[in-house]
N, C-alpha and C positions, 0 to 999 in steps of 0.2 A: 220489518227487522231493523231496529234503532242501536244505535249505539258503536262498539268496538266490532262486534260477528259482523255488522251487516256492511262496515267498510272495508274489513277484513275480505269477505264474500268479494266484494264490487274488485278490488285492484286485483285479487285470485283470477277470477271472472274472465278481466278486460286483459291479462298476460294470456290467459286460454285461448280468447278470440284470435289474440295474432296468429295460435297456431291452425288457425279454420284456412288460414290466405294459402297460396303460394310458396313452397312448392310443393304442399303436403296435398292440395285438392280435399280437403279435408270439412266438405261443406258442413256437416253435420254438427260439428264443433262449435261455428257459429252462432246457428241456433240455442244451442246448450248452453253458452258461456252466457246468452241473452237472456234464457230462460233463470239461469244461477240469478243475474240482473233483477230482473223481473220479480224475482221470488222475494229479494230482499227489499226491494221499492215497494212493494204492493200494499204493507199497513205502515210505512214508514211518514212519518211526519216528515212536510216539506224541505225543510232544511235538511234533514239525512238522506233522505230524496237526493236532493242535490247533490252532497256531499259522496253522497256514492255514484253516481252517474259521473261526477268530477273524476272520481280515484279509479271508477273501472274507464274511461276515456283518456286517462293518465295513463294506466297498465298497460292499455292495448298499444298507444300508440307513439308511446316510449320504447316499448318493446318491438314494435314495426318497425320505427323509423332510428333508431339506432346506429345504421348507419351512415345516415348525417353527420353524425362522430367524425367521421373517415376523411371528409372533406374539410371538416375546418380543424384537425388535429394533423391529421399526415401532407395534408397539401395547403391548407390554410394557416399551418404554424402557430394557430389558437392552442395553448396550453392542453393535456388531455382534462382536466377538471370542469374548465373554464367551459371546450367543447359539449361535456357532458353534460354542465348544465344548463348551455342553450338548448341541445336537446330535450330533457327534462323540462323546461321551460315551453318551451316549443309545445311538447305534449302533454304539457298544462293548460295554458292556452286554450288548447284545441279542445282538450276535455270539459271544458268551461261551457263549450256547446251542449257534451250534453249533460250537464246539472242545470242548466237552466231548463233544459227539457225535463228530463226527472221531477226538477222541483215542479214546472207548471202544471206536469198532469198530478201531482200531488194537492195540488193547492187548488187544483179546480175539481178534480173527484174524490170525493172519503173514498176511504179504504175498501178496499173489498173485491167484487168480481168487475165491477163496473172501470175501478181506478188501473185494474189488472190489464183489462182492455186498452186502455185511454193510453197506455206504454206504449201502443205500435204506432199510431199515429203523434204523436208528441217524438217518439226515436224517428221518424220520418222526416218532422219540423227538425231537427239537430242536424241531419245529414245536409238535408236542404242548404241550411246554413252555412255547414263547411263547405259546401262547395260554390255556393255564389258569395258570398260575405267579403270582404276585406281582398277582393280577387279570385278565391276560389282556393283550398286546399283539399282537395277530396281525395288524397293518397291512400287506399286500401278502405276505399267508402265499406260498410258492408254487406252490400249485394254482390261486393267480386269475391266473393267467397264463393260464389255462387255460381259459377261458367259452370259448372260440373254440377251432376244434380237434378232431382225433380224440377227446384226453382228455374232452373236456366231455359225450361219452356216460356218463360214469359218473359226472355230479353226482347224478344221481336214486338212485344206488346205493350210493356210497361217502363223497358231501362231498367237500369241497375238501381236508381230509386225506389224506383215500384217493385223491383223485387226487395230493395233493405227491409220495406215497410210491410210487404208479404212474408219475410224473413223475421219481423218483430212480431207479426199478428201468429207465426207459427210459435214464435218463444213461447209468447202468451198462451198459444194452447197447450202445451207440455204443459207448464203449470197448472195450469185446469185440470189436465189429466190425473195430473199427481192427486190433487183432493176429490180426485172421483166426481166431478164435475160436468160428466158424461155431456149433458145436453149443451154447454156452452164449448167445452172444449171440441169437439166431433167440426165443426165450421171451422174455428181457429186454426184448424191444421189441415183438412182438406181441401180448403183455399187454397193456398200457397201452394200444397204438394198436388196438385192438378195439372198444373205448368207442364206436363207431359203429353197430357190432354189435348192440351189446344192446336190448334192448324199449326206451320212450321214454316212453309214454302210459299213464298210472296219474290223471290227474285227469280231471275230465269238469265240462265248461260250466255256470254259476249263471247266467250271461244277463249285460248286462252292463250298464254305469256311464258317465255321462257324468262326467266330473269335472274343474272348476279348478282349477289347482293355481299359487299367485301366487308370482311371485316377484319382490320387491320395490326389489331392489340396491342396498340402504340401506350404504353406507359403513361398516368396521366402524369408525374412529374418529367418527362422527355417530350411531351405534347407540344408546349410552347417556350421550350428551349430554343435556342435561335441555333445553339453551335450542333443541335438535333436535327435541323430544319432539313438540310438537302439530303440526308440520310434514310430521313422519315418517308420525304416524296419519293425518294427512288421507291420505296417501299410499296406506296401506293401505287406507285406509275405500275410496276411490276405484277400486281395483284389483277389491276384492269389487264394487262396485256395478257394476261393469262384466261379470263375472264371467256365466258361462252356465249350466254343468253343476248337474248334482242334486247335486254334493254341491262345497263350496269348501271349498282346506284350505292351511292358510299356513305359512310354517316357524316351525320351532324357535324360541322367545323371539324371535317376530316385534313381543310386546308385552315391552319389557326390564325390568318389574318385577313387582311380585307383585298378583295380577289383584284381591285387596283393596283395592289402592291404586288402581283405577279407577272413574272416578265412573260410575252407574247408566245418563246420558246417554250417554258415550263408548260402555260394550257395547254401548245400545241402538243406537247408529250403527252399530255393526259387526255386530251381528246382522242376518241375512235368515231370517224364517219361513218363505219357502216353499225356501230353498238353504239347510242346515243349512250351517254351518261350525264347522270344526276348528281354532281359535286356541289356535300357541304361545305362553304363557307361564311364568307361575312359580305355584306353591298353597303353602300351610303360608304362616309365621311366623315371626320372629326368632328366638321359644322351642323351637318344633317342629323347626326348618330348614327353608328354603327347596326346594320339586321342581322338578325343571326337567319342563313337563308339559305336555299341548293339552288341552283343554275343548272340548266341544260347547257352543257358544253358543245357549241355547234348550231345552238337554235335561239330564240326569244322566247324562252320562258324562265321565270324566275317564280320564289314562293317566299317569302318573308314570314318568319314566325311572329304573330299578334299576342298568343297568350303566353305572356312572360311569367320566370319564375321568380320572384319576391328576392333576394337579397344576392344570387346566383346570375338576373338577368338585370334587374333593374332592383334601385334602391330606395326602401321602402321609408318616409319623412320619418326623419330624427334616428335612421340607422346608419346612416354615413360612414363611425368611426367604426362601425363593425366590420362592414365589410370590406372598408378601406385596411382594416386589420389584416385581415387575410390574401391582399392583393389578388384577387380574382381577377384575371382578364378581362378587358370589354366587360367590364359589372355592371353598365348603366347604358342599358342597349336602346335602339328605338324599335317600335313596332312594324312591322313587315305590313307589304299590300298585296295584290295580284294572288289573291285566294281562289282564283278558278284551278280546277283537274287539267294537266298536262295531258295531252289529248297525243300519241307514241304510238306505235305497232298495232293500231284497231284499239287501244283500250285507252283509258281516260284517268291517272294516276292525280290523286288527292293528297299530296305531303302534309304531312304531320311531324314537326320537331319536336321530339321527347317528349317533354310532359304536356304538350298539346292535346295527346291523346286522351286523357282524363278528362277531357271536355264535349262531353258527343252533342251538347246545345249548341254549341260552336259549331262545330263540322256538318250540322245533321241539313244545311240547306245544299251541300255539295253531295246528298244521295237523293235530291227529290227534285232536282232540278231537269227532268224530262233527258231531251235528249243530250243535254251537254252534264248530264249526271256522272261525276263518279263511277269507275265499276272497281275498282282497287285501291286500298289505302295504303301510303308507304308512311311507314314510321322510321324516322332516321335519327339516331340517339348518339349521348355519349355518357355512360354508367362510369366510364373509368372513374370518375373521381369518388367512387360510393363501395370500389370491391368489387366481389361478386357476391356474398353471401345474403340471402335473398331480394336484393333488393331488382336485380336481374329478373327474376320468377316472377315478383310483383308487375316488376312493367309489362311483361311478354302476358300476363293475366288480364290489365288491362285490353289490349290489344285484343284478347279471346272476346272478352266481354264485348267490346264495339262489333265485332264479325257478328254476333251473334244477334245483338241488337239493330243494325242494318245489314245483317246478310249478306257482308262483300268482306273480301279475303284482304288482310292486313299482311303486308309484305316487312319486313324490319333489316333495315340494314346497320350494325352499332359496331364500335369500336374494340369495345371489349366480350361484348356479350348484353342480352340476349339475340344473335342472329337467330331471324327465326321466318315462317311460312306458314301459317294461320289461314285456316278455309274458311269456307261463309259458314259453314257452322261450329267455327270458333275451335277446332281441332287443330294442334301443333304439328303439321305435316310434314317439316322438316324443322332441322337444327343446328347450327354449329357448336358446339362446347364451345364454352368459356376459354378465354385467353389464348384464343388459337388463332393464328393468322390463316390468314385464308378465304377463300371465296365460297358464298352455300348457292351451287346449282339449280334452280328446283326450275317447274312448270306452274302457274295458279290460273285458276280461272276465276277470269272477271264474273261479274253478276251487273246488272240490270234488273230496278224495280225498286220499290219504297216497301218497307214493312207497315204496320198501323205506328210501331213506337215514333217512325221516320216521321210520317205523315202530321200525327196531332201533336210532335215536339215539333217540328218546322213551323204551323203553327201560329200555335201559342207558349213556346216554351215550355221552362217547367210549373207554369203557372197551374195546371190545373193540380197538378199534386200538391200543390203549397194549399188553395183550397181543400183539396180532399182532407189534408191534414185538419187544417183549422176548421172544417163543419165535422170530421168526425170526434171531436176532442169536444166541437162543441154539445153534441149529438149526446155525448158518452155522459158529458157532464151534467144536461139537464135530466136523465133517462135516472141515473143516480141520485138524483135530488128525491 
């Protein structure tokens, strides 16, 4: 499909796909808006190929990430125009991934059933990219469409990768389906939707954790006001004091500066001896840089966050005057160390800051490391500056996704929302609404053990998908010849 229909089709398409994510669980949609993709790439010459892979990667995730807006127009003082077409920009950009994907499997398969095919792995090589490329951006990759679902049988086996790409080989078949293509399309789609099939249970029970997890709903423009500052902590102090479980744990620069500049008195208010708690702040120095980091209040352990986020955490060569635009706090932070599990109450806590969690290549040697392995992953955030409207549901989806794929229960302590309790089988166990102060109760049980995804991503990475991709593209194209 060439021309005006078929880019018309692709940015239709890629606005549909957003609605597959979070908070609709809407996995089906996914498929469908790839399939619409699919249909109009399939005898499209290379260039419209691209062009449409551009504008449906445009669609989706312009329309996803939207609220980015929020941050550099209501807290960043960026113009609303200006904001919206970094935005627009941004998911341009990013869409750029996948037209070169589009165009390649065009340019290396003629038209037909063969080129039809060559879409899932070529969409595989695009994901691939956005998320190790230029740092990593793999914000609603789309396998997390997928927690929910036949697909979500194969997070313990493949990742959210391998299910995008089991996710694209399904598109693929619905279009087959469509032209009565019985014999090719019948594989194309009971692959992927097999996932329910497979074995399930590779962890085994550590016993479990009562744990607080506060969530404060401090305003992000009062966050790091200074004449907000002792008003703020009474707030916190008050929230712990309240506080139940063996272990309290707070978000992300829940304290907005650097834990040097607290007097002796303030930690000792916020320490509890007999409830260890996990206070986000900042460590290091002017000289050193600044980490954005949680500390055991009472003990030696500390966790530095390493995967920064691009213009937010550190600033990306020759963006300087952007960000300095918007005076962002601490905007050019240093990388964090001391990546082992806080080893508390019998279990073994693995922090994750924010968008950390989008990185399970990252994390995935703190669940196969024997006996000083991981049994619970805390994610400690701060959304305030994005809203709540769905950008909350995105991250806490996340989080489902990692549970699923390493089988250990994802604890989330945030600021504004998503407070949340996430089982090993990536169920939202509990929850606090949005914008509500307050403390979420609950009980999790740790897990012990490696899945296969654990095992051969620890590894080798995501190296072998990046293969599987490029020999079956290769595979597709000579078969077609």
């Amino acid at each position: 499909m060439n021309g005006a229909r078929g880019a018309a089709v692709a940015l239709a398409a890629g606005v549909l796909h957003t609605a597959a994510f979070a908070p609709t669980q809407a996995w089906y949609l996914q498929i469908l808006a790839l399939a619409l993709l699919f249909a109009a790439a399939e005898r499209a010459a290379p260039r419209a190929a691209a062009l449409q892979g551009a504008l449906f990667g445009t669609g989706w995730l312009a329309s996803g990430l939207w609220w980015l807006h929020i941050s550099m127009h209501q807290f960043g003082g960026i113009p609303w125009l200006a904001a919206a077409l970094a935005v627009a920009l941004l998911a341009a950009f990013l869409g750029g991934y996948y037209a070169l994907a589009l165009g390649l499997a065009a340019r290396c398969v003629a038209p037909g059933r063969w080129r039809l095919l060559a879409l899932a792995p070529a969409w595989l090589l695009a994901e691939l990219a956005r998320a190790t490329w230029f740092s990593g951006f793999p914000w609603i990759a789309s396998g997390y469409a997928h927690t929910a679902g036949p697909l979500a049988g194969w997070a313990p086996w493949v990742g959210v990768y391998g299910i995008s790409a089991l996710a694209a080989l399904a598109a693929a078949g619905l279009v087959l389906l469509k032209a009565r293509a019985w014999r090719w399309a019948a594989p194309a789609l009971l692959l992927p939707l097999a996932g329910g099939l497979l074995p399930q249970d590779f962890t085994a029970a550590t016993g479990r954790l009562a744990v607080s997890l506060v969530q404060p709903s401090i305003p992000q423009d009062q966050k790091f006001d200074p004449v907000r500052f002792a008003a703020n902590l009474e707030t916190l102090a008050g929230l712990i004091d309240t506080a139940r479980g063996r272990v309290v744990i707070t978000p992300e620069s829940v304290i907005p500066l650097p834990l040097a500049e607290l007097d002796a008195g303030t930690l000792h208010r916020l320490a509890r001896p007999a409830r260890p708690v996990l206070l986000g702040s900042f460590l290091g120095d002017a000289e050193r840089g600044y980490v954005n980091s949680v500390v055991a209040l009472g003990g030696d352990y500390h966790y530095g966050k390493r995967h920064l986020l691009p213009f937010g955490e550190f600033i990306p060569p020759g963006f300087g005057w952007f960000v300095r635009a918007m005076a962002i706090p601490l905007d050019d932070q240093a990388r964090g160390d001391h990546q082992h599990p806080w080893a508390v109450a019998g279990q073994r806590l693995r922090p994750l800051i924010c968008y950390e969690d989008l990185f399970g290549e990252d994390l995935v040697r703190s669940a196969v490391d024997g006996a000083d392995a991981a049994t619970v992953f805390v994610n400690v955030s701060n959304l305030a500056w994005f809203g709540t409207a769905m950008v909350q549901d995105q991250h806490l989806q996340f989080s489902q996704m990692r549970a699923l794929e390493f089988q250990r229960p994802v604890v989330r302590a945030t600021n504004t929302g998503a407070t949340a309790v996430v089982d090993h089988h990536g169920r939202v166990a509990a929850r606090l609404p949005a914008l509500v102060r307050g403390v979420l109760e609950a009980e999790v049980e740790g897990r012990s053990g490696a899945t296969p995804y654990a095992r051969w991503l620890a590894a080798l990475g995501l190296w072998p998908l990046w293969a599987l991709a490029l020999l079956a593209l290769a595979g597709l194209r000579k078969a077609a010849q």
